[in-house]
mmCIF file of the N, C-alpha and C atoms, coordinates in Angstrom:
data_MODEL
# 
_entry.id   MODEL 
# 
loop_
_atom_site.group_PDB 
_atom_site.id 
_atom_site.type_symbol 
_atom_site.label_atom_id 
_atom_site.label_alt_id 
_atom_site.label_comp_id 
_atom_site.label_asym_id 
_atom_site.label_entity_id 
_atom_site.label_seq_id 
_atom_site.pdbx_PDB_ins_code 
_atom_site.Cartn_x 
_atom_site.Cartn_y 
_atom_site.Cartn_z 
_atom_site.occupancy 
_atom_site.B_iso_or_equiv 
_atom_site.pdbx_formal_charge 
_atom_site.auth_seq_id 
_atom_site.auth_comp_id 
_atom_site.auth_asym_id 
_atom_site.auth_atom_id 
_atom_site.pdbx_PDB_model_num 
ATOM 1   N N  . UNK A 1 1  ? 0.841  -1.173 0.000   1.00 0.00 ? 1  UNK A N  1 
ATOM 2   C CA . UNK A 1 1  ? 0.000  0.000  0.000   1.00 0.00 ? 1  UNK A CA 1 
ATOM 3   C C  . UNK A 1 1  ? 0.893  1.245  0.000   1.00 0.00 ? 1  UNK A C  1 
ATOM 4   N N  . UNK A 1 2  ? 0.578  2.121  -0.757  1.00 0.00 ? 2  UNK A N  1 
ATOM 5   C CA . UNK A 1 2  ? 1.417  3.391  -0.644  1.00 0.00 ? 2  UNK A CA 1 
ATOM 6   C C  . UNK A 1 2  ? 0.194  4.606  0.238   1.00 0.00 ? 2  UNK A C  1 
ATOM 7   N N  . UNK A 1 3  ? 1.227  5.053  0.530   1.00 0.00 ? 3  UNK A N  1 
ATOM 8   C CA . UNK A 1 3  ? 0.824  6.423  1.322   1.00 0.00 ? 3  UNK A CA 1 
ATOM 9   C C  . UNK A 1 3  ? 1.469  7.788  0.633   1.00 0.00 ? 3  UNK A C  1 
ATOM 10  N N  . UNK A 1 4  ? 0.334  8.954  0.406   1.00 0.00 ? 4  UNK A N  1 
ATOM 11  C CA . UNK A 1 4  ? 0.782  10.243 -0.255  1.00 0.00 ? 4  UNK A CA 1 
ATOM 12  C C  . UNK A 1 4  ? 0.958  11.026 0.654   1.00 0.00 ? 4  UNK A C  1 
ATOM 13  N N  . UNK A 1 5  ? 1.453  12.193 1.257   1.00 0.00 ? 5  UNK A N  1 
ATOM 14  C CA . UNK A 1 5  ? 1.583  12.976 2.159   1.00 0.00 ? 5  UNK A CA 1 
ATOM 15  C C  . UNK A 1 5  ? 1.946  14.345 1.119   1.00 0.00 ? 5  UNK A C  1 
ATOM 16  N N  . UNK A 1 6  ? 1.097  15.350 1.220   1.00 0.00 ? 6  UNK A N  1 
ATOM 17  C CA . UNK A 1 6  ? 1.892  16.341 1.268   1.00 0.00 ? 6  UNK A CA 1 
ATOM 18  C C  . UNK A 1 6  ? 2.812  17.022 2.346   1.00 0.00 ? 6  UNK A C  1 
ATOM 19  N N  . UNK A 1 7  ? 3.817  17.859 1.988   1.00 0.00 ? 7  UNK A N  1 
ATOM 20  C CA . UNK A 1 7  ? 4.836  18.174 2.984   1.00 0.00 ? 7  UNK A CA 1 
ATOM 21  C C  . UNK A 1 7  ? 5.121  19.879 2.700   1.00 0.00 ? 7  UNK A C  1 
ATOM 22  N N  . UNK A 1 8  ? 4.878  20.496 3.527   1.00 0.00 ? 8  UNK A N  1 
ATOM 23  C CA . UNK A 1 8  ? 5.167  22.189 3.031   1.00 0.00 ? 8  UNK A CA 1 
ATOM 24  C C  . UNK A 1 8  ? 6.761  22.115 3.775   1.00 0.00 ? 8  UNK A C  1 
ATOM 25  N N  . UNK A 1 9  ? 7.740  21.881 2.976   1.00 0.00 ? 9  UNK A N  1 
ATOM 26  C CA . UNK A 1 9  ? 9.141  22.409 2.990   1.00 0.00 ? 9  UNK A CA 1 
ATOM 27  C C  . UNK A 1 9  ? 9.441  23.669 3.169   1.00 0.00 ? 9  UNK A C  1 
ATOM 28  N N  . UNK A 1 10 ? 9.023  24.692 3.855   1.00 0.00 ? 10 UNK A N  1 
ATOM 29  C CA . UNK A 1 10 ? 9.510  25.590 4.711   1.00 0.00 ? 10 UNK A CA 1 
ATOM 30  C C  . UNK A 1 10 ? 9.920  25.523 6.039   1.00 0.00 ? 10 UNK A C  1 
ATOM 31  N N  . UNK A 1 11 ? 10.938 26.431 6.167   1.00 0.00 ? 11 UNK A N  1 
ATOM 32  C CA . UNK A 1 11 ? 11.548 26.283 7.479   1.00 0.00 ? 11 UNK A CA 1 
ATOM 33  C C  . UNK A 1 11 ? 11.158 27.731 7.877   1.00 0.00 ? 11 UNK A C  1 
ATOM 34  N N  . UNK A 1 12 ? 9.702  27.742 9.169   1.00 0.00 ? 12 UNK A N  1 
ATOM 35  C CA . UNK A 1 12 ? 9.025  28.630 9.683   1.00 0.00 ? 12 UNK A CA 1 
ATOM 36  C C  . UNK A 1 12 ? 10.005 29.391 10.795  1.00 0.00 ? 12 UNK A C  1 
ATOM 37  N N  . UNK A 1 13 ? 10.302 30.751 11.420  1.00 0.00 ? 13 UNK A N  1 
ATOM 38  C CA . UNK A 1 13 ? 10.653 31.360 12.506  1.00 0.00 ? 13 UNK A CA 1 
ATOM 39  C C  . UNK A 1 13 ? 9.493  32.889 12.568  1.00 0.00 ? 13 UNK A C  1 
ATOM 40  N N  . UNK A 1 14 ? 9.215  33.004 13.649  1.00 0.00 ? 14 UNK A N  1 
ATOM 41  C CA . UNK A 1 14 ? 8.534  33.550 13.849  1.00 0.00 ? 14 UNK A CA 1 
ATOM 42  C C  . UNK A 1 14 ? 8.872  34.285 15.113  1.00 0.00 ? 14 UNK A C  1 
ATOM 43  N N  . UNK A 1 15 ? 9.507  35.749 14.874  1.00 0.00 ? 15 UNK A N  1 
ATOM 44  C CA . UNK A 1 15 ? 9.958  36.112 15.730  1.00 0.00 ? 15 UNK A CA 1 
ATOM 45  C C  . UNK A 1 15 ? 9.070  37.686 16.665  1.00 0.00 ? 15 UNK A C  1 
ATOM 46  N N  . UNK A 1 16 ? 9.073  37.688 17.623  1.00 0.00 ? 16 UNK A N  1 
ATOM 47  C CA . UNK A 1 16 ? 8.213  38.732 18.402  1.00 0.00 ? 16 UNK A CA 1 
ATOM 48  C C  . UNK A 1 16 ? 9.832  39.955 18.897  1.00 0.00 ? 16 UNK A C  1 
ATOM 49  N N  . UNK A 1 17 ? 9.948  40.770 18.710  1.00 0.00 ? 17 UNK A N  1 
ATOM 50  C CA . UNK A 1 17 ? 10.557 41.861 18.753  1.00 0.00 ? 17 UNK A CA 1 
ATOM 51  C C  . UNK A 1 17 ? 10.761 42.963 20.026  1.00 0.00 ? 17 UNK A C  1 
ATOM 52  N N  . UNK A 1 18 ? 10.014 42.726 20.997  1.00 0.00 ? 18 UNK A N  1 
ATOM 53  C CA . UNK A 1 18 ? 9.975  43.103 22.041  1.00 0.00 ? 18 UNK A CA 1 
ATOM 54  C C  . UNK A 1 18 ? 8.910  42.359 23.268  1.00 0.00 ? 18 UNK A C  1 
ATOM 55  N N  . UNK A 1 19 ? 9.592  41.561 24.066  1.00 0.00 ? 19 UNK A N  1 
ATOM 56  C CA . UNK A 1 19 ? 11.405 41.498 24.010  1.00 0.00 ? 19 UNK A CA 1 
ATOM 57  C C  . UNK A 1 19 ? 11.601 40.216 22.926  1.00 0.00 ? 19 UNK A C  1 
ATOM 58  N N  . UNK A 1 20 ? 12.894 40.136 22.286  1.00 0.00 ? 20 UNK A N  1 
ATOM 59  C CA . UNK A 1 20 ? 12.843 39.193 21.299  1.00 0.00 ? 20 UNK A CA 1 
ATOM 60  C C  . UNK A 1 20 ? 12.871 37.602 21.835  1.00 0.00 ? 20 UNK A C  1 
ATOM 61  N N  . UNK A 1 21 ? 12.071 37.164 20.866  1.00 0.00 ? 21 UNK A N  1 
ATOM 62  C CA . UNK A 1 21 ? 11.706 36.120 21.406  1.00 0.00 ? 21 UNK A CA 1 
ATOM 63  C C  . UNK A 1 21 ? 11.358 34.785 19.962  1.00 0.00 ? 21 UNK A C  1 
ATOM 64  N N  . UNK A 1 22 ? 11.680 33.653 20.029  1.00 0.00 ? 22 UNK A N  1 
ATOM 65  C CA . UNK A 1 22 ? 11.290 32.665 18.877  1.00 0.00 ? 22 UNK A CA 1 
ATOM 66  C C  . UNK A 1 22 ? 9.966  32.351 19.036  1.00 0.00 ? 22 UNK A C  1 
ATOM 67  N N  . UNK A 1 23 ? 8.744  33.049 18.448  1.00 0.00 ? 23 UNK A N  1 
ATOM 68  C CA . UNK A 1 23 ? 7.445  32.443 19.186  1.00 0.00 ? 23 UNK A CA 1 
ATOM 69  C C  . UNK A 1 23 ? 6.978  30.682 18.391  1.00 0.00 ? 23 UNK A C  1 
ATOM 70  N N  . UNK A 1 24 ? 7.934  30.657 17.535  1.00 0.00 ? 24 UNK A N  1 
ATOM 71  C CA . UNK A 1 24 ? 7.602  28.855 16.412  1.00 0.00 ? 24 UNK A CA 1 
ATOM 72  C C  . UNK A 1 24 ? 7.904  28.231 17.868  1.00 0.00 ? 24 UNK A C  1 
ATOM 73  N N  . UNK A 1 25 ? 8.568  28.419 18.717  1.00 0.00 ? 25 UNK A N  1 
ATOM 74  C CA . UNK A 1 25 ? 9.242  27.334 19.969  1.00 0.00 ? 25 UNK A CA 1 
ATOM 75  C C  . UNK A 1 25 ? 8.006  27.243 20.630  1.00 0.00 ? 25 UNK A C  1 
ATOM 76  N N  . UNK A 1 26 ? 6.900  27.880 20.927  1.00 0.00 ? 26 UNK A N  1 
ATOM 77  C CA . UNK A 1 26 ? 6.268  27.856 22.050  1.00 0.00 ? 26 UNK A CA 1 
ATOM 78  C C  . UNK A 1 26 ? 4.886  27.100 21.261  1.00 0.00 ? 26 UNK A C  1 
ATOM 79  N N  . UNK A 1 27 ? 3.919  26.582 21.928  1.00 0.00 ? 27 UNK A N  1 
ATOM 80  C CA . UNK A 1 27 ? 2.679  26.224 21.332  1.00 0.00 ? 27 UNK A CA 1 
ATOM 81  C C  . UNK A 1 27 ? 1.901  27.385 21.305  1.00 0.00 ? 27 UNK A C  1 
ATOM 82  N N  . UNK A 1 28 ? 0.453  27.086 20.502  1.00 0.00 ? 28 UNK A N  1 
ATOM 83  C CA . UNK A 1 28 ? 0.420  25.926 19.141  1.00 0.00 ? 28 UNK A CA 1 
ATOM 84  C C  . UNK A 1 28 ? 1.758  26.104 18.242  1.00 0.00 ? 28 UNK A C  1 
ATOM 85  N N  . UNK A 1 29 ? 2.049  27.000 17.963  1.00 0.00 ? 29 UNK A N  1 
ATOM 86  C CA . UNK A 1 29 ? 2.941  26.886 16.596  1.00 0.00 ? 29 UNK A CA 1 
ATOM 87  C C  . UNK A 1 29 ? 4.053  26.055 16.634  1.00 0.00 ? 29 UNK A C  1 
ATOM 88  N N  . UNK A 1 30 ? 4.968  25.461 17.486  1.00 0.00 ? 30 UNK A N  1 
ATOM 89  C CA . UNK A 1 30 ? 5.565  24.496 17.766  1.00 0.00 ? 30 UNK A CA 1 
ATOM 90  C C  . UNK A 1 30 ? 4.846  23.267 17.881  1.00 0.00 ? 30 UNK A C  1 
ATOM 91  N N  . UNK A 1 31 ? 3.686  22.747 17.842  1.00 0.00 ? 31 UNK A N  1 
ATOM 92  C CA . UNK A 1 31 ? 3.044  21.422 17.467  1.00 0.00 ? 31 UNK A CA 1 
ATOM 93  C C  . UNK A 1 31 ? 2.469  21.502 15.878  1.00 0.00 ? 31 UNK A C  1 
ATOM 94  N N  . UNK A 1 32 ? 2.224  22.295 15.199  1.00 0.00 ? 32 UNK A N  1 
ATOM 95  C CA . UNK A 1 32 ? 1.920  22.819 13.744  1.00 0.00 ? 32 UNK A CA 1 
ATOM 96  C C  . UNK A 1 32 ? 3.284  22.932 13.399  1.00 0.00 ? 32 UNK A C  1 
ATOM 97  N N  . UNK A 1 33 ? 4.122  23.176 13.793  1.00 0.00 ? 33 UNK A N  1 
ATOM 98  C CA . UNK A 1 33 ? 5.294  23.287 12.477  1.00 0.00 ? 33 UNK A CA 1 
ATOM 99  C C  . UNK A 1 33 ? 6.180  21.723 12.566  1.00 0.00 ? 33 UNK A C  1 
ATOM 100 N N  . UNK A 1 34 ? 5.805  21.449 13.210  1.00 0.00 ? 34 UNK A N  1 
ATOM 101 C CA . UNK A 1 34 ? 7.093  19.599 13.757  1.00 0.00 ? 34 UNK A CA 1 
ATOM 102 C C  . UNK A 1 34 ? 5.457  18.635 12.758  1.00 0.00 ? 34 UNK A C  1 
ATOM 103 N N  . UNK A 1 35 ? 4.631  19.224 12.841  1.00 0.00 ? 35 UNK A N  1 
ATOM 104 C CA . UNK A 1 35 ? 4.242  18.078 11.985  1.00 0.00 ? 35 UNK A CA 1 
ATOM 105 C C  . UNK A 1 35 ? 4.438  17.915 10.560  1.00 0.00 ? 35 UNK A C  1 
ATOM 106 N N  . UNK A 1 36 ? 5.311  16.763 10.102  1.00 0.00 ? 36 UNK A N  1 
ATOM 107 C CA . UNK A 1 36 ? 6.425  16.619 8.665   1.00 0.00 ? 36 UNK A CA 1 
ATOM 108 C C  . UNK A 1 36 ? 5.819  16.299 7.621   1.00 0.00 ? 36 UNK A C  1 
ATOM 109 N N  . UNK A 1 37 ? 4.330  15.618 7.780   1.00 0.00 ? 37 UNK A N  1 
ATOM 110 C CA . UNK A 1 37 ? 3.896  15.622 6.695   1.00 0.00 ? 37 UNK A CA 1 
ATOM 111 C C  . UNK A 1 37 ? 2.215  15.626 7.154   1.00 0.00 ? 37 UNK A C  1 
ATOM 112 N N  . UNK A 1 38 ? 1.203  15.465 6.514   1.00 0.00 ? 38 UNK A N  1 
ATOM 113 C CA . UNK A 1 38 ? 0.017  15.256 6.777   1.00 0.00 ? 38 UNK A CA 1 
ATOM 114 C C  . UNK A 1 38 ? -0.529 14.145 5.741   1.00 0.00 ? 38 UNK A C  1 
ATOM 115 N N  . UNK A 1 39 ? -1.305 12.973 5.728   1.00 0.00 ? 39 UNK A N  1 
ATOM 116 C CA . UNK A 1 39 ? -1.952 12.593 4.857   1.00 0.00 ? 39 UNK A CA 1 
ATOM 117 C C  . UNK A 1 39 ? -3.261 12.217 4.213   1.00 0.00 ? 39 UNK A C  1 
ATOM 118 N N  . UNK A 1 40 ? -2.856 12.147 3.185   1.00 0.00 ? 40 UNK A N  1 
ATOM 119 C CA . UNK A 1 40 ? -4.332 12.398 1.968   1.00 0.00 ? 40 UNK A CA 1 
ATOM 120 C C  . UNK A 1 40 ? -4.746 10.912 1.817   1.00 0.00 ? 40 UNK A C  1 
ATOM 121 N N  . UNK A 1 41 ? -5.821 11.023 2.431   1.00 0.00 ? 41 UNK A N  1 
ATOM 122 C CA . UNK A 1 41 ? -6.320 9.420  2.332   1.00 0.00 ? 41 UNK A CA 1 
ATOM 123 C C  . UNK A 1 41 ? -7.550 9.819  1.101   1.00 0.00 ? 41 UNK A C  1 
ATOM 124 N N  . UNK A 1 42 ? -7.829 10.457 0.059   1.00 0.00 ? 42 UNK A N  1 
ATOM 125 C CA . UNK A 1 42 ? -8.952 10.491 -1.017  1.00 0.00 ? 42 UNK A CA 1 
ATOM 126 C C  . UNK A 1 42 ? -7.850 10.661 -1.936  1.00 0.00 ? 42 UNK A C  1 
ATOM 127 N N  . UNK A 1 43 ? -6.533 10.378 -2.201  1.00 0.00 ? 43 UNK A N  1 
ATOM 128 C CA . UNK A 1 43 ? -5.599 11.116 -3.166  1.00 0.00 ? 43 UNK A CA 1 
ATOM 129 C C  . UNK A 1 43 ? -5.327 9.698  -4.000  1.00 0.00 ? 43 UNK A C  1 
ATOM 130 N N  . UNK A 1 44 ? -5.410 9.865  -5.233  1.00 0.00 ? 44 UNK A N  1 
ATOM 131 C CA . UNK A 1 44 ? -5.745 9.168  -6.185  1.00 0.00 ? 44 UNK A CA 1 
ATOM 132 C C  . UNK A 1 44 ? -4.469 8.800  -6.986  1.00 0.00 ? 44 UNK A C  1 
ATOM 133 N N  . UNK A 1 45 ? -3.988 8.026  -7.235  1.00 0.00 ? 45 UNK A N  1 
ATOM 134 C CA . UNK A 1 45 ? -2.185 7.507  -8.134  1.00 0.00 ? 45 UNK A CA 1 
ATOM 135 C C  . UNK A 1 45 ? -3.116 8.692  -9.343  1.00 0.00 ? 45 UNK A C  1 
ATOM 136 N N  . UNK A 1 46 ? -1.546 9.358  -9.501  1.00 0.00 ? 46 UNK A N  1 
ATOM 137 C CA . UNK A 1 46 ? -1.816 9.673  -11.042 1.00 0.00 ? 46 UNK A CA 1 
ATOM 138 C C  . UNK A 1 46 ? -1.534 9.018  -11.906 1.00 0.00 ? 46 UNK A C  1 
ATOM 139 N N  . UNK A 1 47 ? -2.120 9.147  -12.862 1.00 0.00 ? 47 UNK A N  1 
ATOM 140 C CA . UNK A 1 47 ? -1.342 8.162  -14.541 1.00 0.00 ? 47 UNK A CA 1 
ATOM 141 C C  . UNK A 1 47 ? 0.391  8.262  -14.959 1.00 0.00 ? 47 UNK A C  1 
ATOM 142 N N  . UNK A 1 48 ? 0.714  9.235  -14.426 1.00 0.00 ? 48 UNK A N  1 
ATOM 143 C CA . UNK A 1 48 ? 2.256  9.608  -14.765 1.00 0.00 ? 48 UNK A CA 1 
ATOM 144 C C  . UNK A 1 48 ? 2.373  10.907 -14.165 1.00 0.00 ? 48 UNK A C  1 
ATOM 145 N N  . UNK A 1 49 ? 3.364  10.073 -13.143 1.00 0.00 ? 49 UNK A N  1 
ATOM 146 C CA . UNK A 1 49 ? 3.686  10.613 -11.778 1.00 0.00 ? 49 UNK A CA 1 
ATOM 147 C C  . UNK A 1 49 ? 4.870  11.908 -12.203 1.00 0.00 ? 49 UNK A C  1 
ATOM 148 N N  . UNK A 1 50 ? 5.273  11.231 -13.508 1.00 0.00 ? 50 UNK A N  1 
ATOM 149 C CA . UNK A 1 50 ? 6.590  12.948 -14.086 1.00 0.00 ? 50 UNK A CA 1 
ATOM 150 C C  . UNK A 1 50 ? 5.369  13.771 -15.332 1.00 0.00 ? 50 UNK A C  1 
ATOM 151 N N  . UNK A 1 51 ? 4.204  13.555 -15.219 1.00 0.00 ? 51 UNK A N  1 
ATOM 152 C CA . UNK A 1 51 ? 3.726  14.263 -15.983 1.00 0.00 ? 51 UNK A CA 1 
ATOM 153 C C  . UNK A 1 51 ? 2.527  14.645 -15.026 1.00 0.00 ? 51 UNK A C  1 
ATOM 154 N N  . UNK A 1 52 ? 2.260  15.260 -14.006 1.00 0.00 ? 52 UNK A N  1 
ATOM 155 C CA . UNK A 1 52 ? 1.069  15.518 -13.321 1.00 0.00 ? 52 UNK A CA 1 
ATOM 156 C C  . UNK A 1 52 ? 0.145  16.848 -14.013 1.00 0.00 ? 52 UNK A C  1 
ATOM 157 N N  . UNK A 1 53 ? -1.004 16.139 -13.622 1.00 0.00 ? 53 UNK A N  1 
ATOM 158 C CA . UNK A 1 53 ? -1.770 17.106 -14.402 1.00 0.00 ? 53 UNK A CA 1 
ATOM 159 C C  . UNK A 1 53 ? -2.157 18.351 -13.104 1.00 0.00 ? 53 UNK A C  1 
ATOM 160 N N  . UNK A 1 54 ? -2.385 19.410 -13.534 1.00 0.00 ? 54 UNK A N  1 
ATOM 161 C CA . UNK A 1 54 ? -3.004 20.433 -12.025 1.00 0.00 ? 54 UNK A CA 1 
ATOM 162 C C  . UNK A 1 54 ? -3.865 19.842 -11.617 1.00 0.00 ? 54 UNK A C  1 
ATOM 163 N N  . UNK A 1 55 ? -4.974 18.918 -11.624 1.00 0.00 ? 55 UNK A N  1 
ATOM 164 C CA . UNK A 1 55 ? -5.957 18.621 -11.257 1.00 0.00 ? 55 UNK A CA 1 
ATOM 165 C C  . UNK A 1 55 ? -5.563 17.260 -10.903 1.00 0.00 ? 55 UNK A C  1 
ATOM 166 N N  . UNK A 1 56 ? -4.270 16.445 -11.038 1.00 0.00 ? 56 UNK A N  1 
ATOM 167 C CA . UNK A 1 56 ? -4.267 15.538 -10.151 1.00 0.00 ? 56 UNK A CA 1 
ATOM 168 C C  . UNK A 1 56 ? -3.126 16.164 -8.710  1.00 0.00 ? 56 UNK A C  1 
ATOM 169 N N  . UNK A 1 57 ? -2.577 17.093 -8.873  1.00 0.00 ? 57 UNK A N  1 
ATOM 170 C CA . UNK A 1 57 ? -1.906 17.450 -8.347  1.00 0.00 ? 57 UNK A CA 1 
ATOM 171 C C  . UNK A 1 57 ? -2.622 18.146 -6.806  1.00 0.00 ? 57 UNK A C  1 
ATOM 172 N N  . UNK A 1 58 ? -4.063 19.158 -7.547  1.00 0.00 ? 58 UNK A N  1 
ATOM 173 C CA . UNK A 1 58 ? -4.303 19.948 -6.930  1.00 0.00 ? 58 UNK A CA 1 
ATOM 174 C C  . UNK A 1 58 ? -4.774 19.528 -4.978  1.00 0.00 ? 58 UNK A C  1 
ATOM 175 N N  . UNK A 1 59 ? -5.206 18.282 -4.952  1.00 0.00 ? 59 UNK A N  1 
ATOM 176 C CA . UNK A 1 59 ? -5.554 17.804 -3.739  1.00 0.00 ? 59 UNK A CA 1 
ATOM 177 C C  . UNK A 1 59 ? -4.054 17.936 -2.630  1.00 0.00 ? 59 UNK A C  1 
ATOM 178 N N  . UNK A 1 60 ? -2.702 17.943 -3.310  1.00 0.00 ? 60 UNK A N  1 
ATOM 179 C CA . UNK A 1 60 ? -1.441 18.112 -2.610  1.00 0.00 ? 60 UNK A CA 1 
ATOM 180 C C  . UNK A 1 60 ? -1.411 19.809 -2.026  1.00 0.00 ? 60 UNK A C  1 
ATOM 181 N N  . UNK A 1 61 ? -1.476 20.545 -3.567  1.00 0.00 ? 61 UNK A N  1 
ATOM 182 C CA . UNK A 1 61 ? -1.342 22.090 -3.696  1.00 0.00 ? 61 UNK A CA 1 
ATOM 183 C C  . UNK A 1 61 ? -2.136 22.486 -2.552  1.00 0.00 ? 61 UNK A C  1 
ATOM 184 N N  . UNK A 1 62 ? -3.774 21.752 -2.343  1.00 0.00 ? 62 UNK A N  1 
ATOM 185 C CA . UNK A 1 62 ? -5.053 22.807 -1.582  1.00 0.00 ? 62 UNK A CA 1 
ATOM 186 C C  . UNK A 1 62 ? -4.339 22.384 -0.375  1.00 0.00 ? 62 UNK A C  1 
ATOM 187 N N  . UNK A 1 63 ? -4.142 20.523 0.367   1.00 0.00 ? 63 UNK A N  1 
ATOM 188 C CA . UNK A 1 63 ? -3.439 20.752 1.407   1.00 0.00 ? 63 UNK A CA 1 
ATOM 189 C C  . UNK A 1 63 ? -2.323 21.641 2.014   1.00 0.00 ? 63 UNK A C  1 
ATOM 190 N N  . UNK A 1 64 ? -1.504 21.669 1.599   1.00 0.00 ? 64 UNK A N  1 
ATOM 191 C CA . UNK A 1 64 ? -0.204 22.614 1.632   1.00 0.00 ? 64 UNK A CA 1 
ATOM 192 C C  . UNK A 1 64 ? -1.078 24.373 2.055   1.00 0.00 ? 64 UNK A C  1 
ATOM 193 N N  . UNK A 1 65 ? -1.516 24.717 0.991   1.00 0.00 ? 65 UNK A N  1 
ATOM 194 C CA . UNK A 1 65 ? -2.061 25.804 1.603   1.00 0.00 ? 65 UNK A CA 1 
ATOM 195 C C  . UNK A 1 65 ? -3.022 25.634 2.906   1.00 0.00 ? 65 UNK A C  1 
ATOM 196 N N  . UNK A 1 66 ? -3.370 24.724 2.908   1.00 0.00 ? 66 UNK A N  1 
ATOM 197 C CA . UNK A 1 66 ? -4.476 24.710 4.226   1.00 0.00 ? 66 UNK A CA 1 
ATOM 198 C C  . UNK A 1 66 ? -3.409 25.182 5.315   1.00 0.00 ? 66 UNK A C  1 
ATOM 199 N N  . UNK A 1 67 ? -2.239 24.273 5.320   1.00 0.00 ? 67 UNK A N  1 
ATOM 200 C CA . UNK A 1 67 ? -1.578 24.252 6.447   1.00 0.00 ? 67 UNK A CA 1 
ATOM 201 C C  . UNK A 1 67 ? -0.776 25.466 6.514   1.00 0.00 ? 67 UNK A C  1 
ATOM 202 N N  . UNK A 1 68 ? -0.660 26.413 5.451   1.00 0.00 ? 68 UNK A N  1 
ATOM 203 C CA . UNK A 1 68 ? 0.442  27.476 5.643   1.00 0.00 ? 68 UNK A CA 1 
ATOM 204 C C  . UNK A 1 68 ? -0.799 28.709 6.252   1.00 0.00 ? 68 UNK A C  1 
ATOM 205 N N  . UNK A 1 69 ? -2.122 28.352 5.848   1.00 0.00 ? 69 UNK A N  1 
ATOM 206 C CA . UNK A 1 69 ? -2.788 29.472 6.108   1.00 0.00 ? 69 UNK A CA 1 
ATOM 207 C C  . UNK A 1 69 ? -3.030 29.023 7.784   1.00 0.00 ? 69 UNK A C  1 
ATOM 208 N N  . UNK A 1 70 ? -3.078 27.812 8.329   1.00 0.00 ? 70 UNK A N  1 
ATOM 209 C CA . UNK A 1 70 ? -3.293 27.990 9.364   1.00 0.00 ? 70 UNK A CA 1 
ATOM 210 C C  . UNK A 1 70 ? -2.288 28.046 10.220  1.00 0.00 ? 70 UNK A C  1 
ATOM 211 N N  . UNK A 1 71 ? -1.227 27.822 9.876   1.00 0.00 ? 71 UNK A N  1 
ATOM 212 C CA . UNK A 1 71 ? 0.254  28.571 10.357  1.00 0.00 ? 71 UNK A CA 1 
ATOM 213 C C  . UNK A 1 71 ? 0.097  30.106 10.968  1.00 0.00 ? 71 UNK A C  1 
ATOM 214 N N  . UNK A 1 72 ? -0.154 30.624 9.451   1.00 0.00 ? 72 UNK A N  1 
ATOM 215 C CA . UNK A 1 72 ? -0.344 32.120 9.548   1.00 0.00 ? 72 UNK A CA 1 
ATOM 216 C C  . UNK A 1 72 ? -1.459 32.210 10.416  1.00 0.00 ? 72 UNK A C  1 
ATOM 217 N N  . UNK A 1 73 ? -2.487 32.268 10.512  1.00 0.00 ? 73 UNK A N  1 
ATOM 218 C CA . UNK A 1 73 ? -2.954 32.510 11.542  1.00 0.00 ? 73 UNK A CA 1 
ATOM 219 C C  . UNK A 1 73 ? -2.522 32.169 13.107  1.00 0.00 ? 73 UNK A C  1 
ATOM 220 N N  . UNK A 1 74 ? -2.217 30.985 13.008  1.00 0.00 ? 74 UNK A N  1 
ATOM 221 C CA . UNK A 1 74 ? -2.004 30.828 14.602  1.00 0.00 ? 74 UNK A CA 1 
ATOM 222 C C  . UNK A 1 74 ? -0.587 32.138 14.995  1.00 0.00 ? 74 UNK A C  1 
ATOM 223 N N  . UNK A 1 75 ? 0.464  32.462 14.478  1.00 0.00 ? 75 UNK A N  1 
ATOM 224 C CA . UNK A 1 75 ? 1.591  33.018 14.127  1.00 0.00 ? 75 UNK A CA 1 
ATOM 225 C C  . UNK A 1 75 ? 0.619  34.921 14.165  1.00 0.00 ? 75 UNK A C  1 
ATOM 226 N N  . UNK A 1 76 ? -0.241 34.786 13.656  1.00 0.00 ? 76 UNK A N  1 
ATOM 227 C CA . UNK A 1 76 ? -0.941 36.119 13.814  1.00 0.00 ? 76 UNK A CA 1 
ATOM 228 C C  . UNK A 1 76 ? -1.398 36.504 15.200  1.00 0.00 ? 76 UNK A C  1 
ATOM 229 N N  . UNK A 1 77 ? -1.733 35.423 15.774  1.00 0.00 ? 77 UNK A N  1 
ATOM 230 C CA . UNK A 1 77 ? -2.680 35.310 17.314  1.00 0.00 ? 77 UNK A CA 1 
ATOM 231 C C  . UNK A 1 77 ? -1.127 35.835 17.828  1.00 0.00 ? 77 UNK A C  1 
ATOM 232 N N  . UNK A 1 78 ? -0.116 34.916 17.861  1.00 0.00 ? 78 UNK A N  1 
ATOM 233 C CA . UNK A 1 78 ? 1.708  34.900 19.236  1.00 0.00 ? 78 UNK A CA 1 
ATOM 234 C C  . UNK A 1 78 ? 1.550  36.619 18.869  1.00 0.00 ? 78 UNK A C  1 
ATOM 235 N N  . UNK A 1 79 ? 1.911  37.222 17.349  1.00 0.00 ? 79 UNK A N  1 
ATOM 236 C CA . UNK A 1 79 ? 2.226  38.520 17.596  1.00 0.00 ? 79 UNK A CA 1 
ATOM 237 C C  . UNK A 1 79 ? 1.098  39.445 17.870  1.00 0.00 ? 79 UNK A C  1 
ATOM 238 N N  . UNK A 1 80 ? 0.021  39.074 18.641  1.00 0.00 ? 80 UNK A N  1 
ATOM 239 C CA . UNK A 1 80 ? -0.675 40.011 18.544  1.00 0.00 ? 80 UNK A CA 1 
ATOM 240 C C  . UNK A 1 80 ? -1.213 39.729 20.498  1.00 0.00 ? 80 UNK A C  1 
ATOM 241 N N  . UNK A 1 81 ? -0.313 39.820 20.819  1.00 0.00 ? 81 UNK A N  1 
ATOM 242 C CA . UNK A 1 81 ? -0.739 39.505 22.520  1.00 0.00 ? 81 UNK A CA 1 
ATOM 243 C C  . UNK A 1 81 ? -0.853 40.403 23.628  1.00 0.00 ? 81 UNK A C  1 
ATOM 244 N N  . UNK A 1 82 ? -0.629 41.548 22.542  1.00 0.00 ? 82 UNK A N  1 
ATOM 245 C CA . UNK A 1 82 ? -0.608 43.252 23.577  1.00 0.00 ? 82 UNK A CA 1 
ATOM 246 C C  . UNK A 1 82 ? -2.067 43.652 23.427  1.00 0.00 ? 82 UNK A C  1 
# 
């Protein structure tokens, strides 16, 4: 059985400026960024895996954004604590 995972390959820091501080270290955003991949259990083999079409692709693409937008938000909440 194979397993698909998308994986958003960024390396997140998220820093607060007074006083400085790494807020990715602290939770949530330190349990959201250590998770390495997520998976797509409706994600379908493509026909040719070096020729993907956008629309077999796109179920990887929408995950990936799910997870960067909810990055950003949680990352919006750490700098906004005044």
């Amino acid at each position: 059985m194979t397993r698909y995972d998308p994986v958003a390959t960024h390396e997140w820091n998220v820093f607060v400026l007074d006083p400085v501080a790494d807020a990715a270290q602290v939770d949530p955003l330190q349990s959201m960024l250590s998770m390495p991949s997520a998976p797509l259990s409706a994600f379908r083999d493509p026909e040719d895996f070096k020729n993907l079409t956008e629309a077999e692709f796109a179920p990887v693409r929408d995950a990936i954004l799910r997870f960067v937008e909810g990055v950003a938000k949680e990352a919006v909440k750490v700098l906004n604590v005044k």
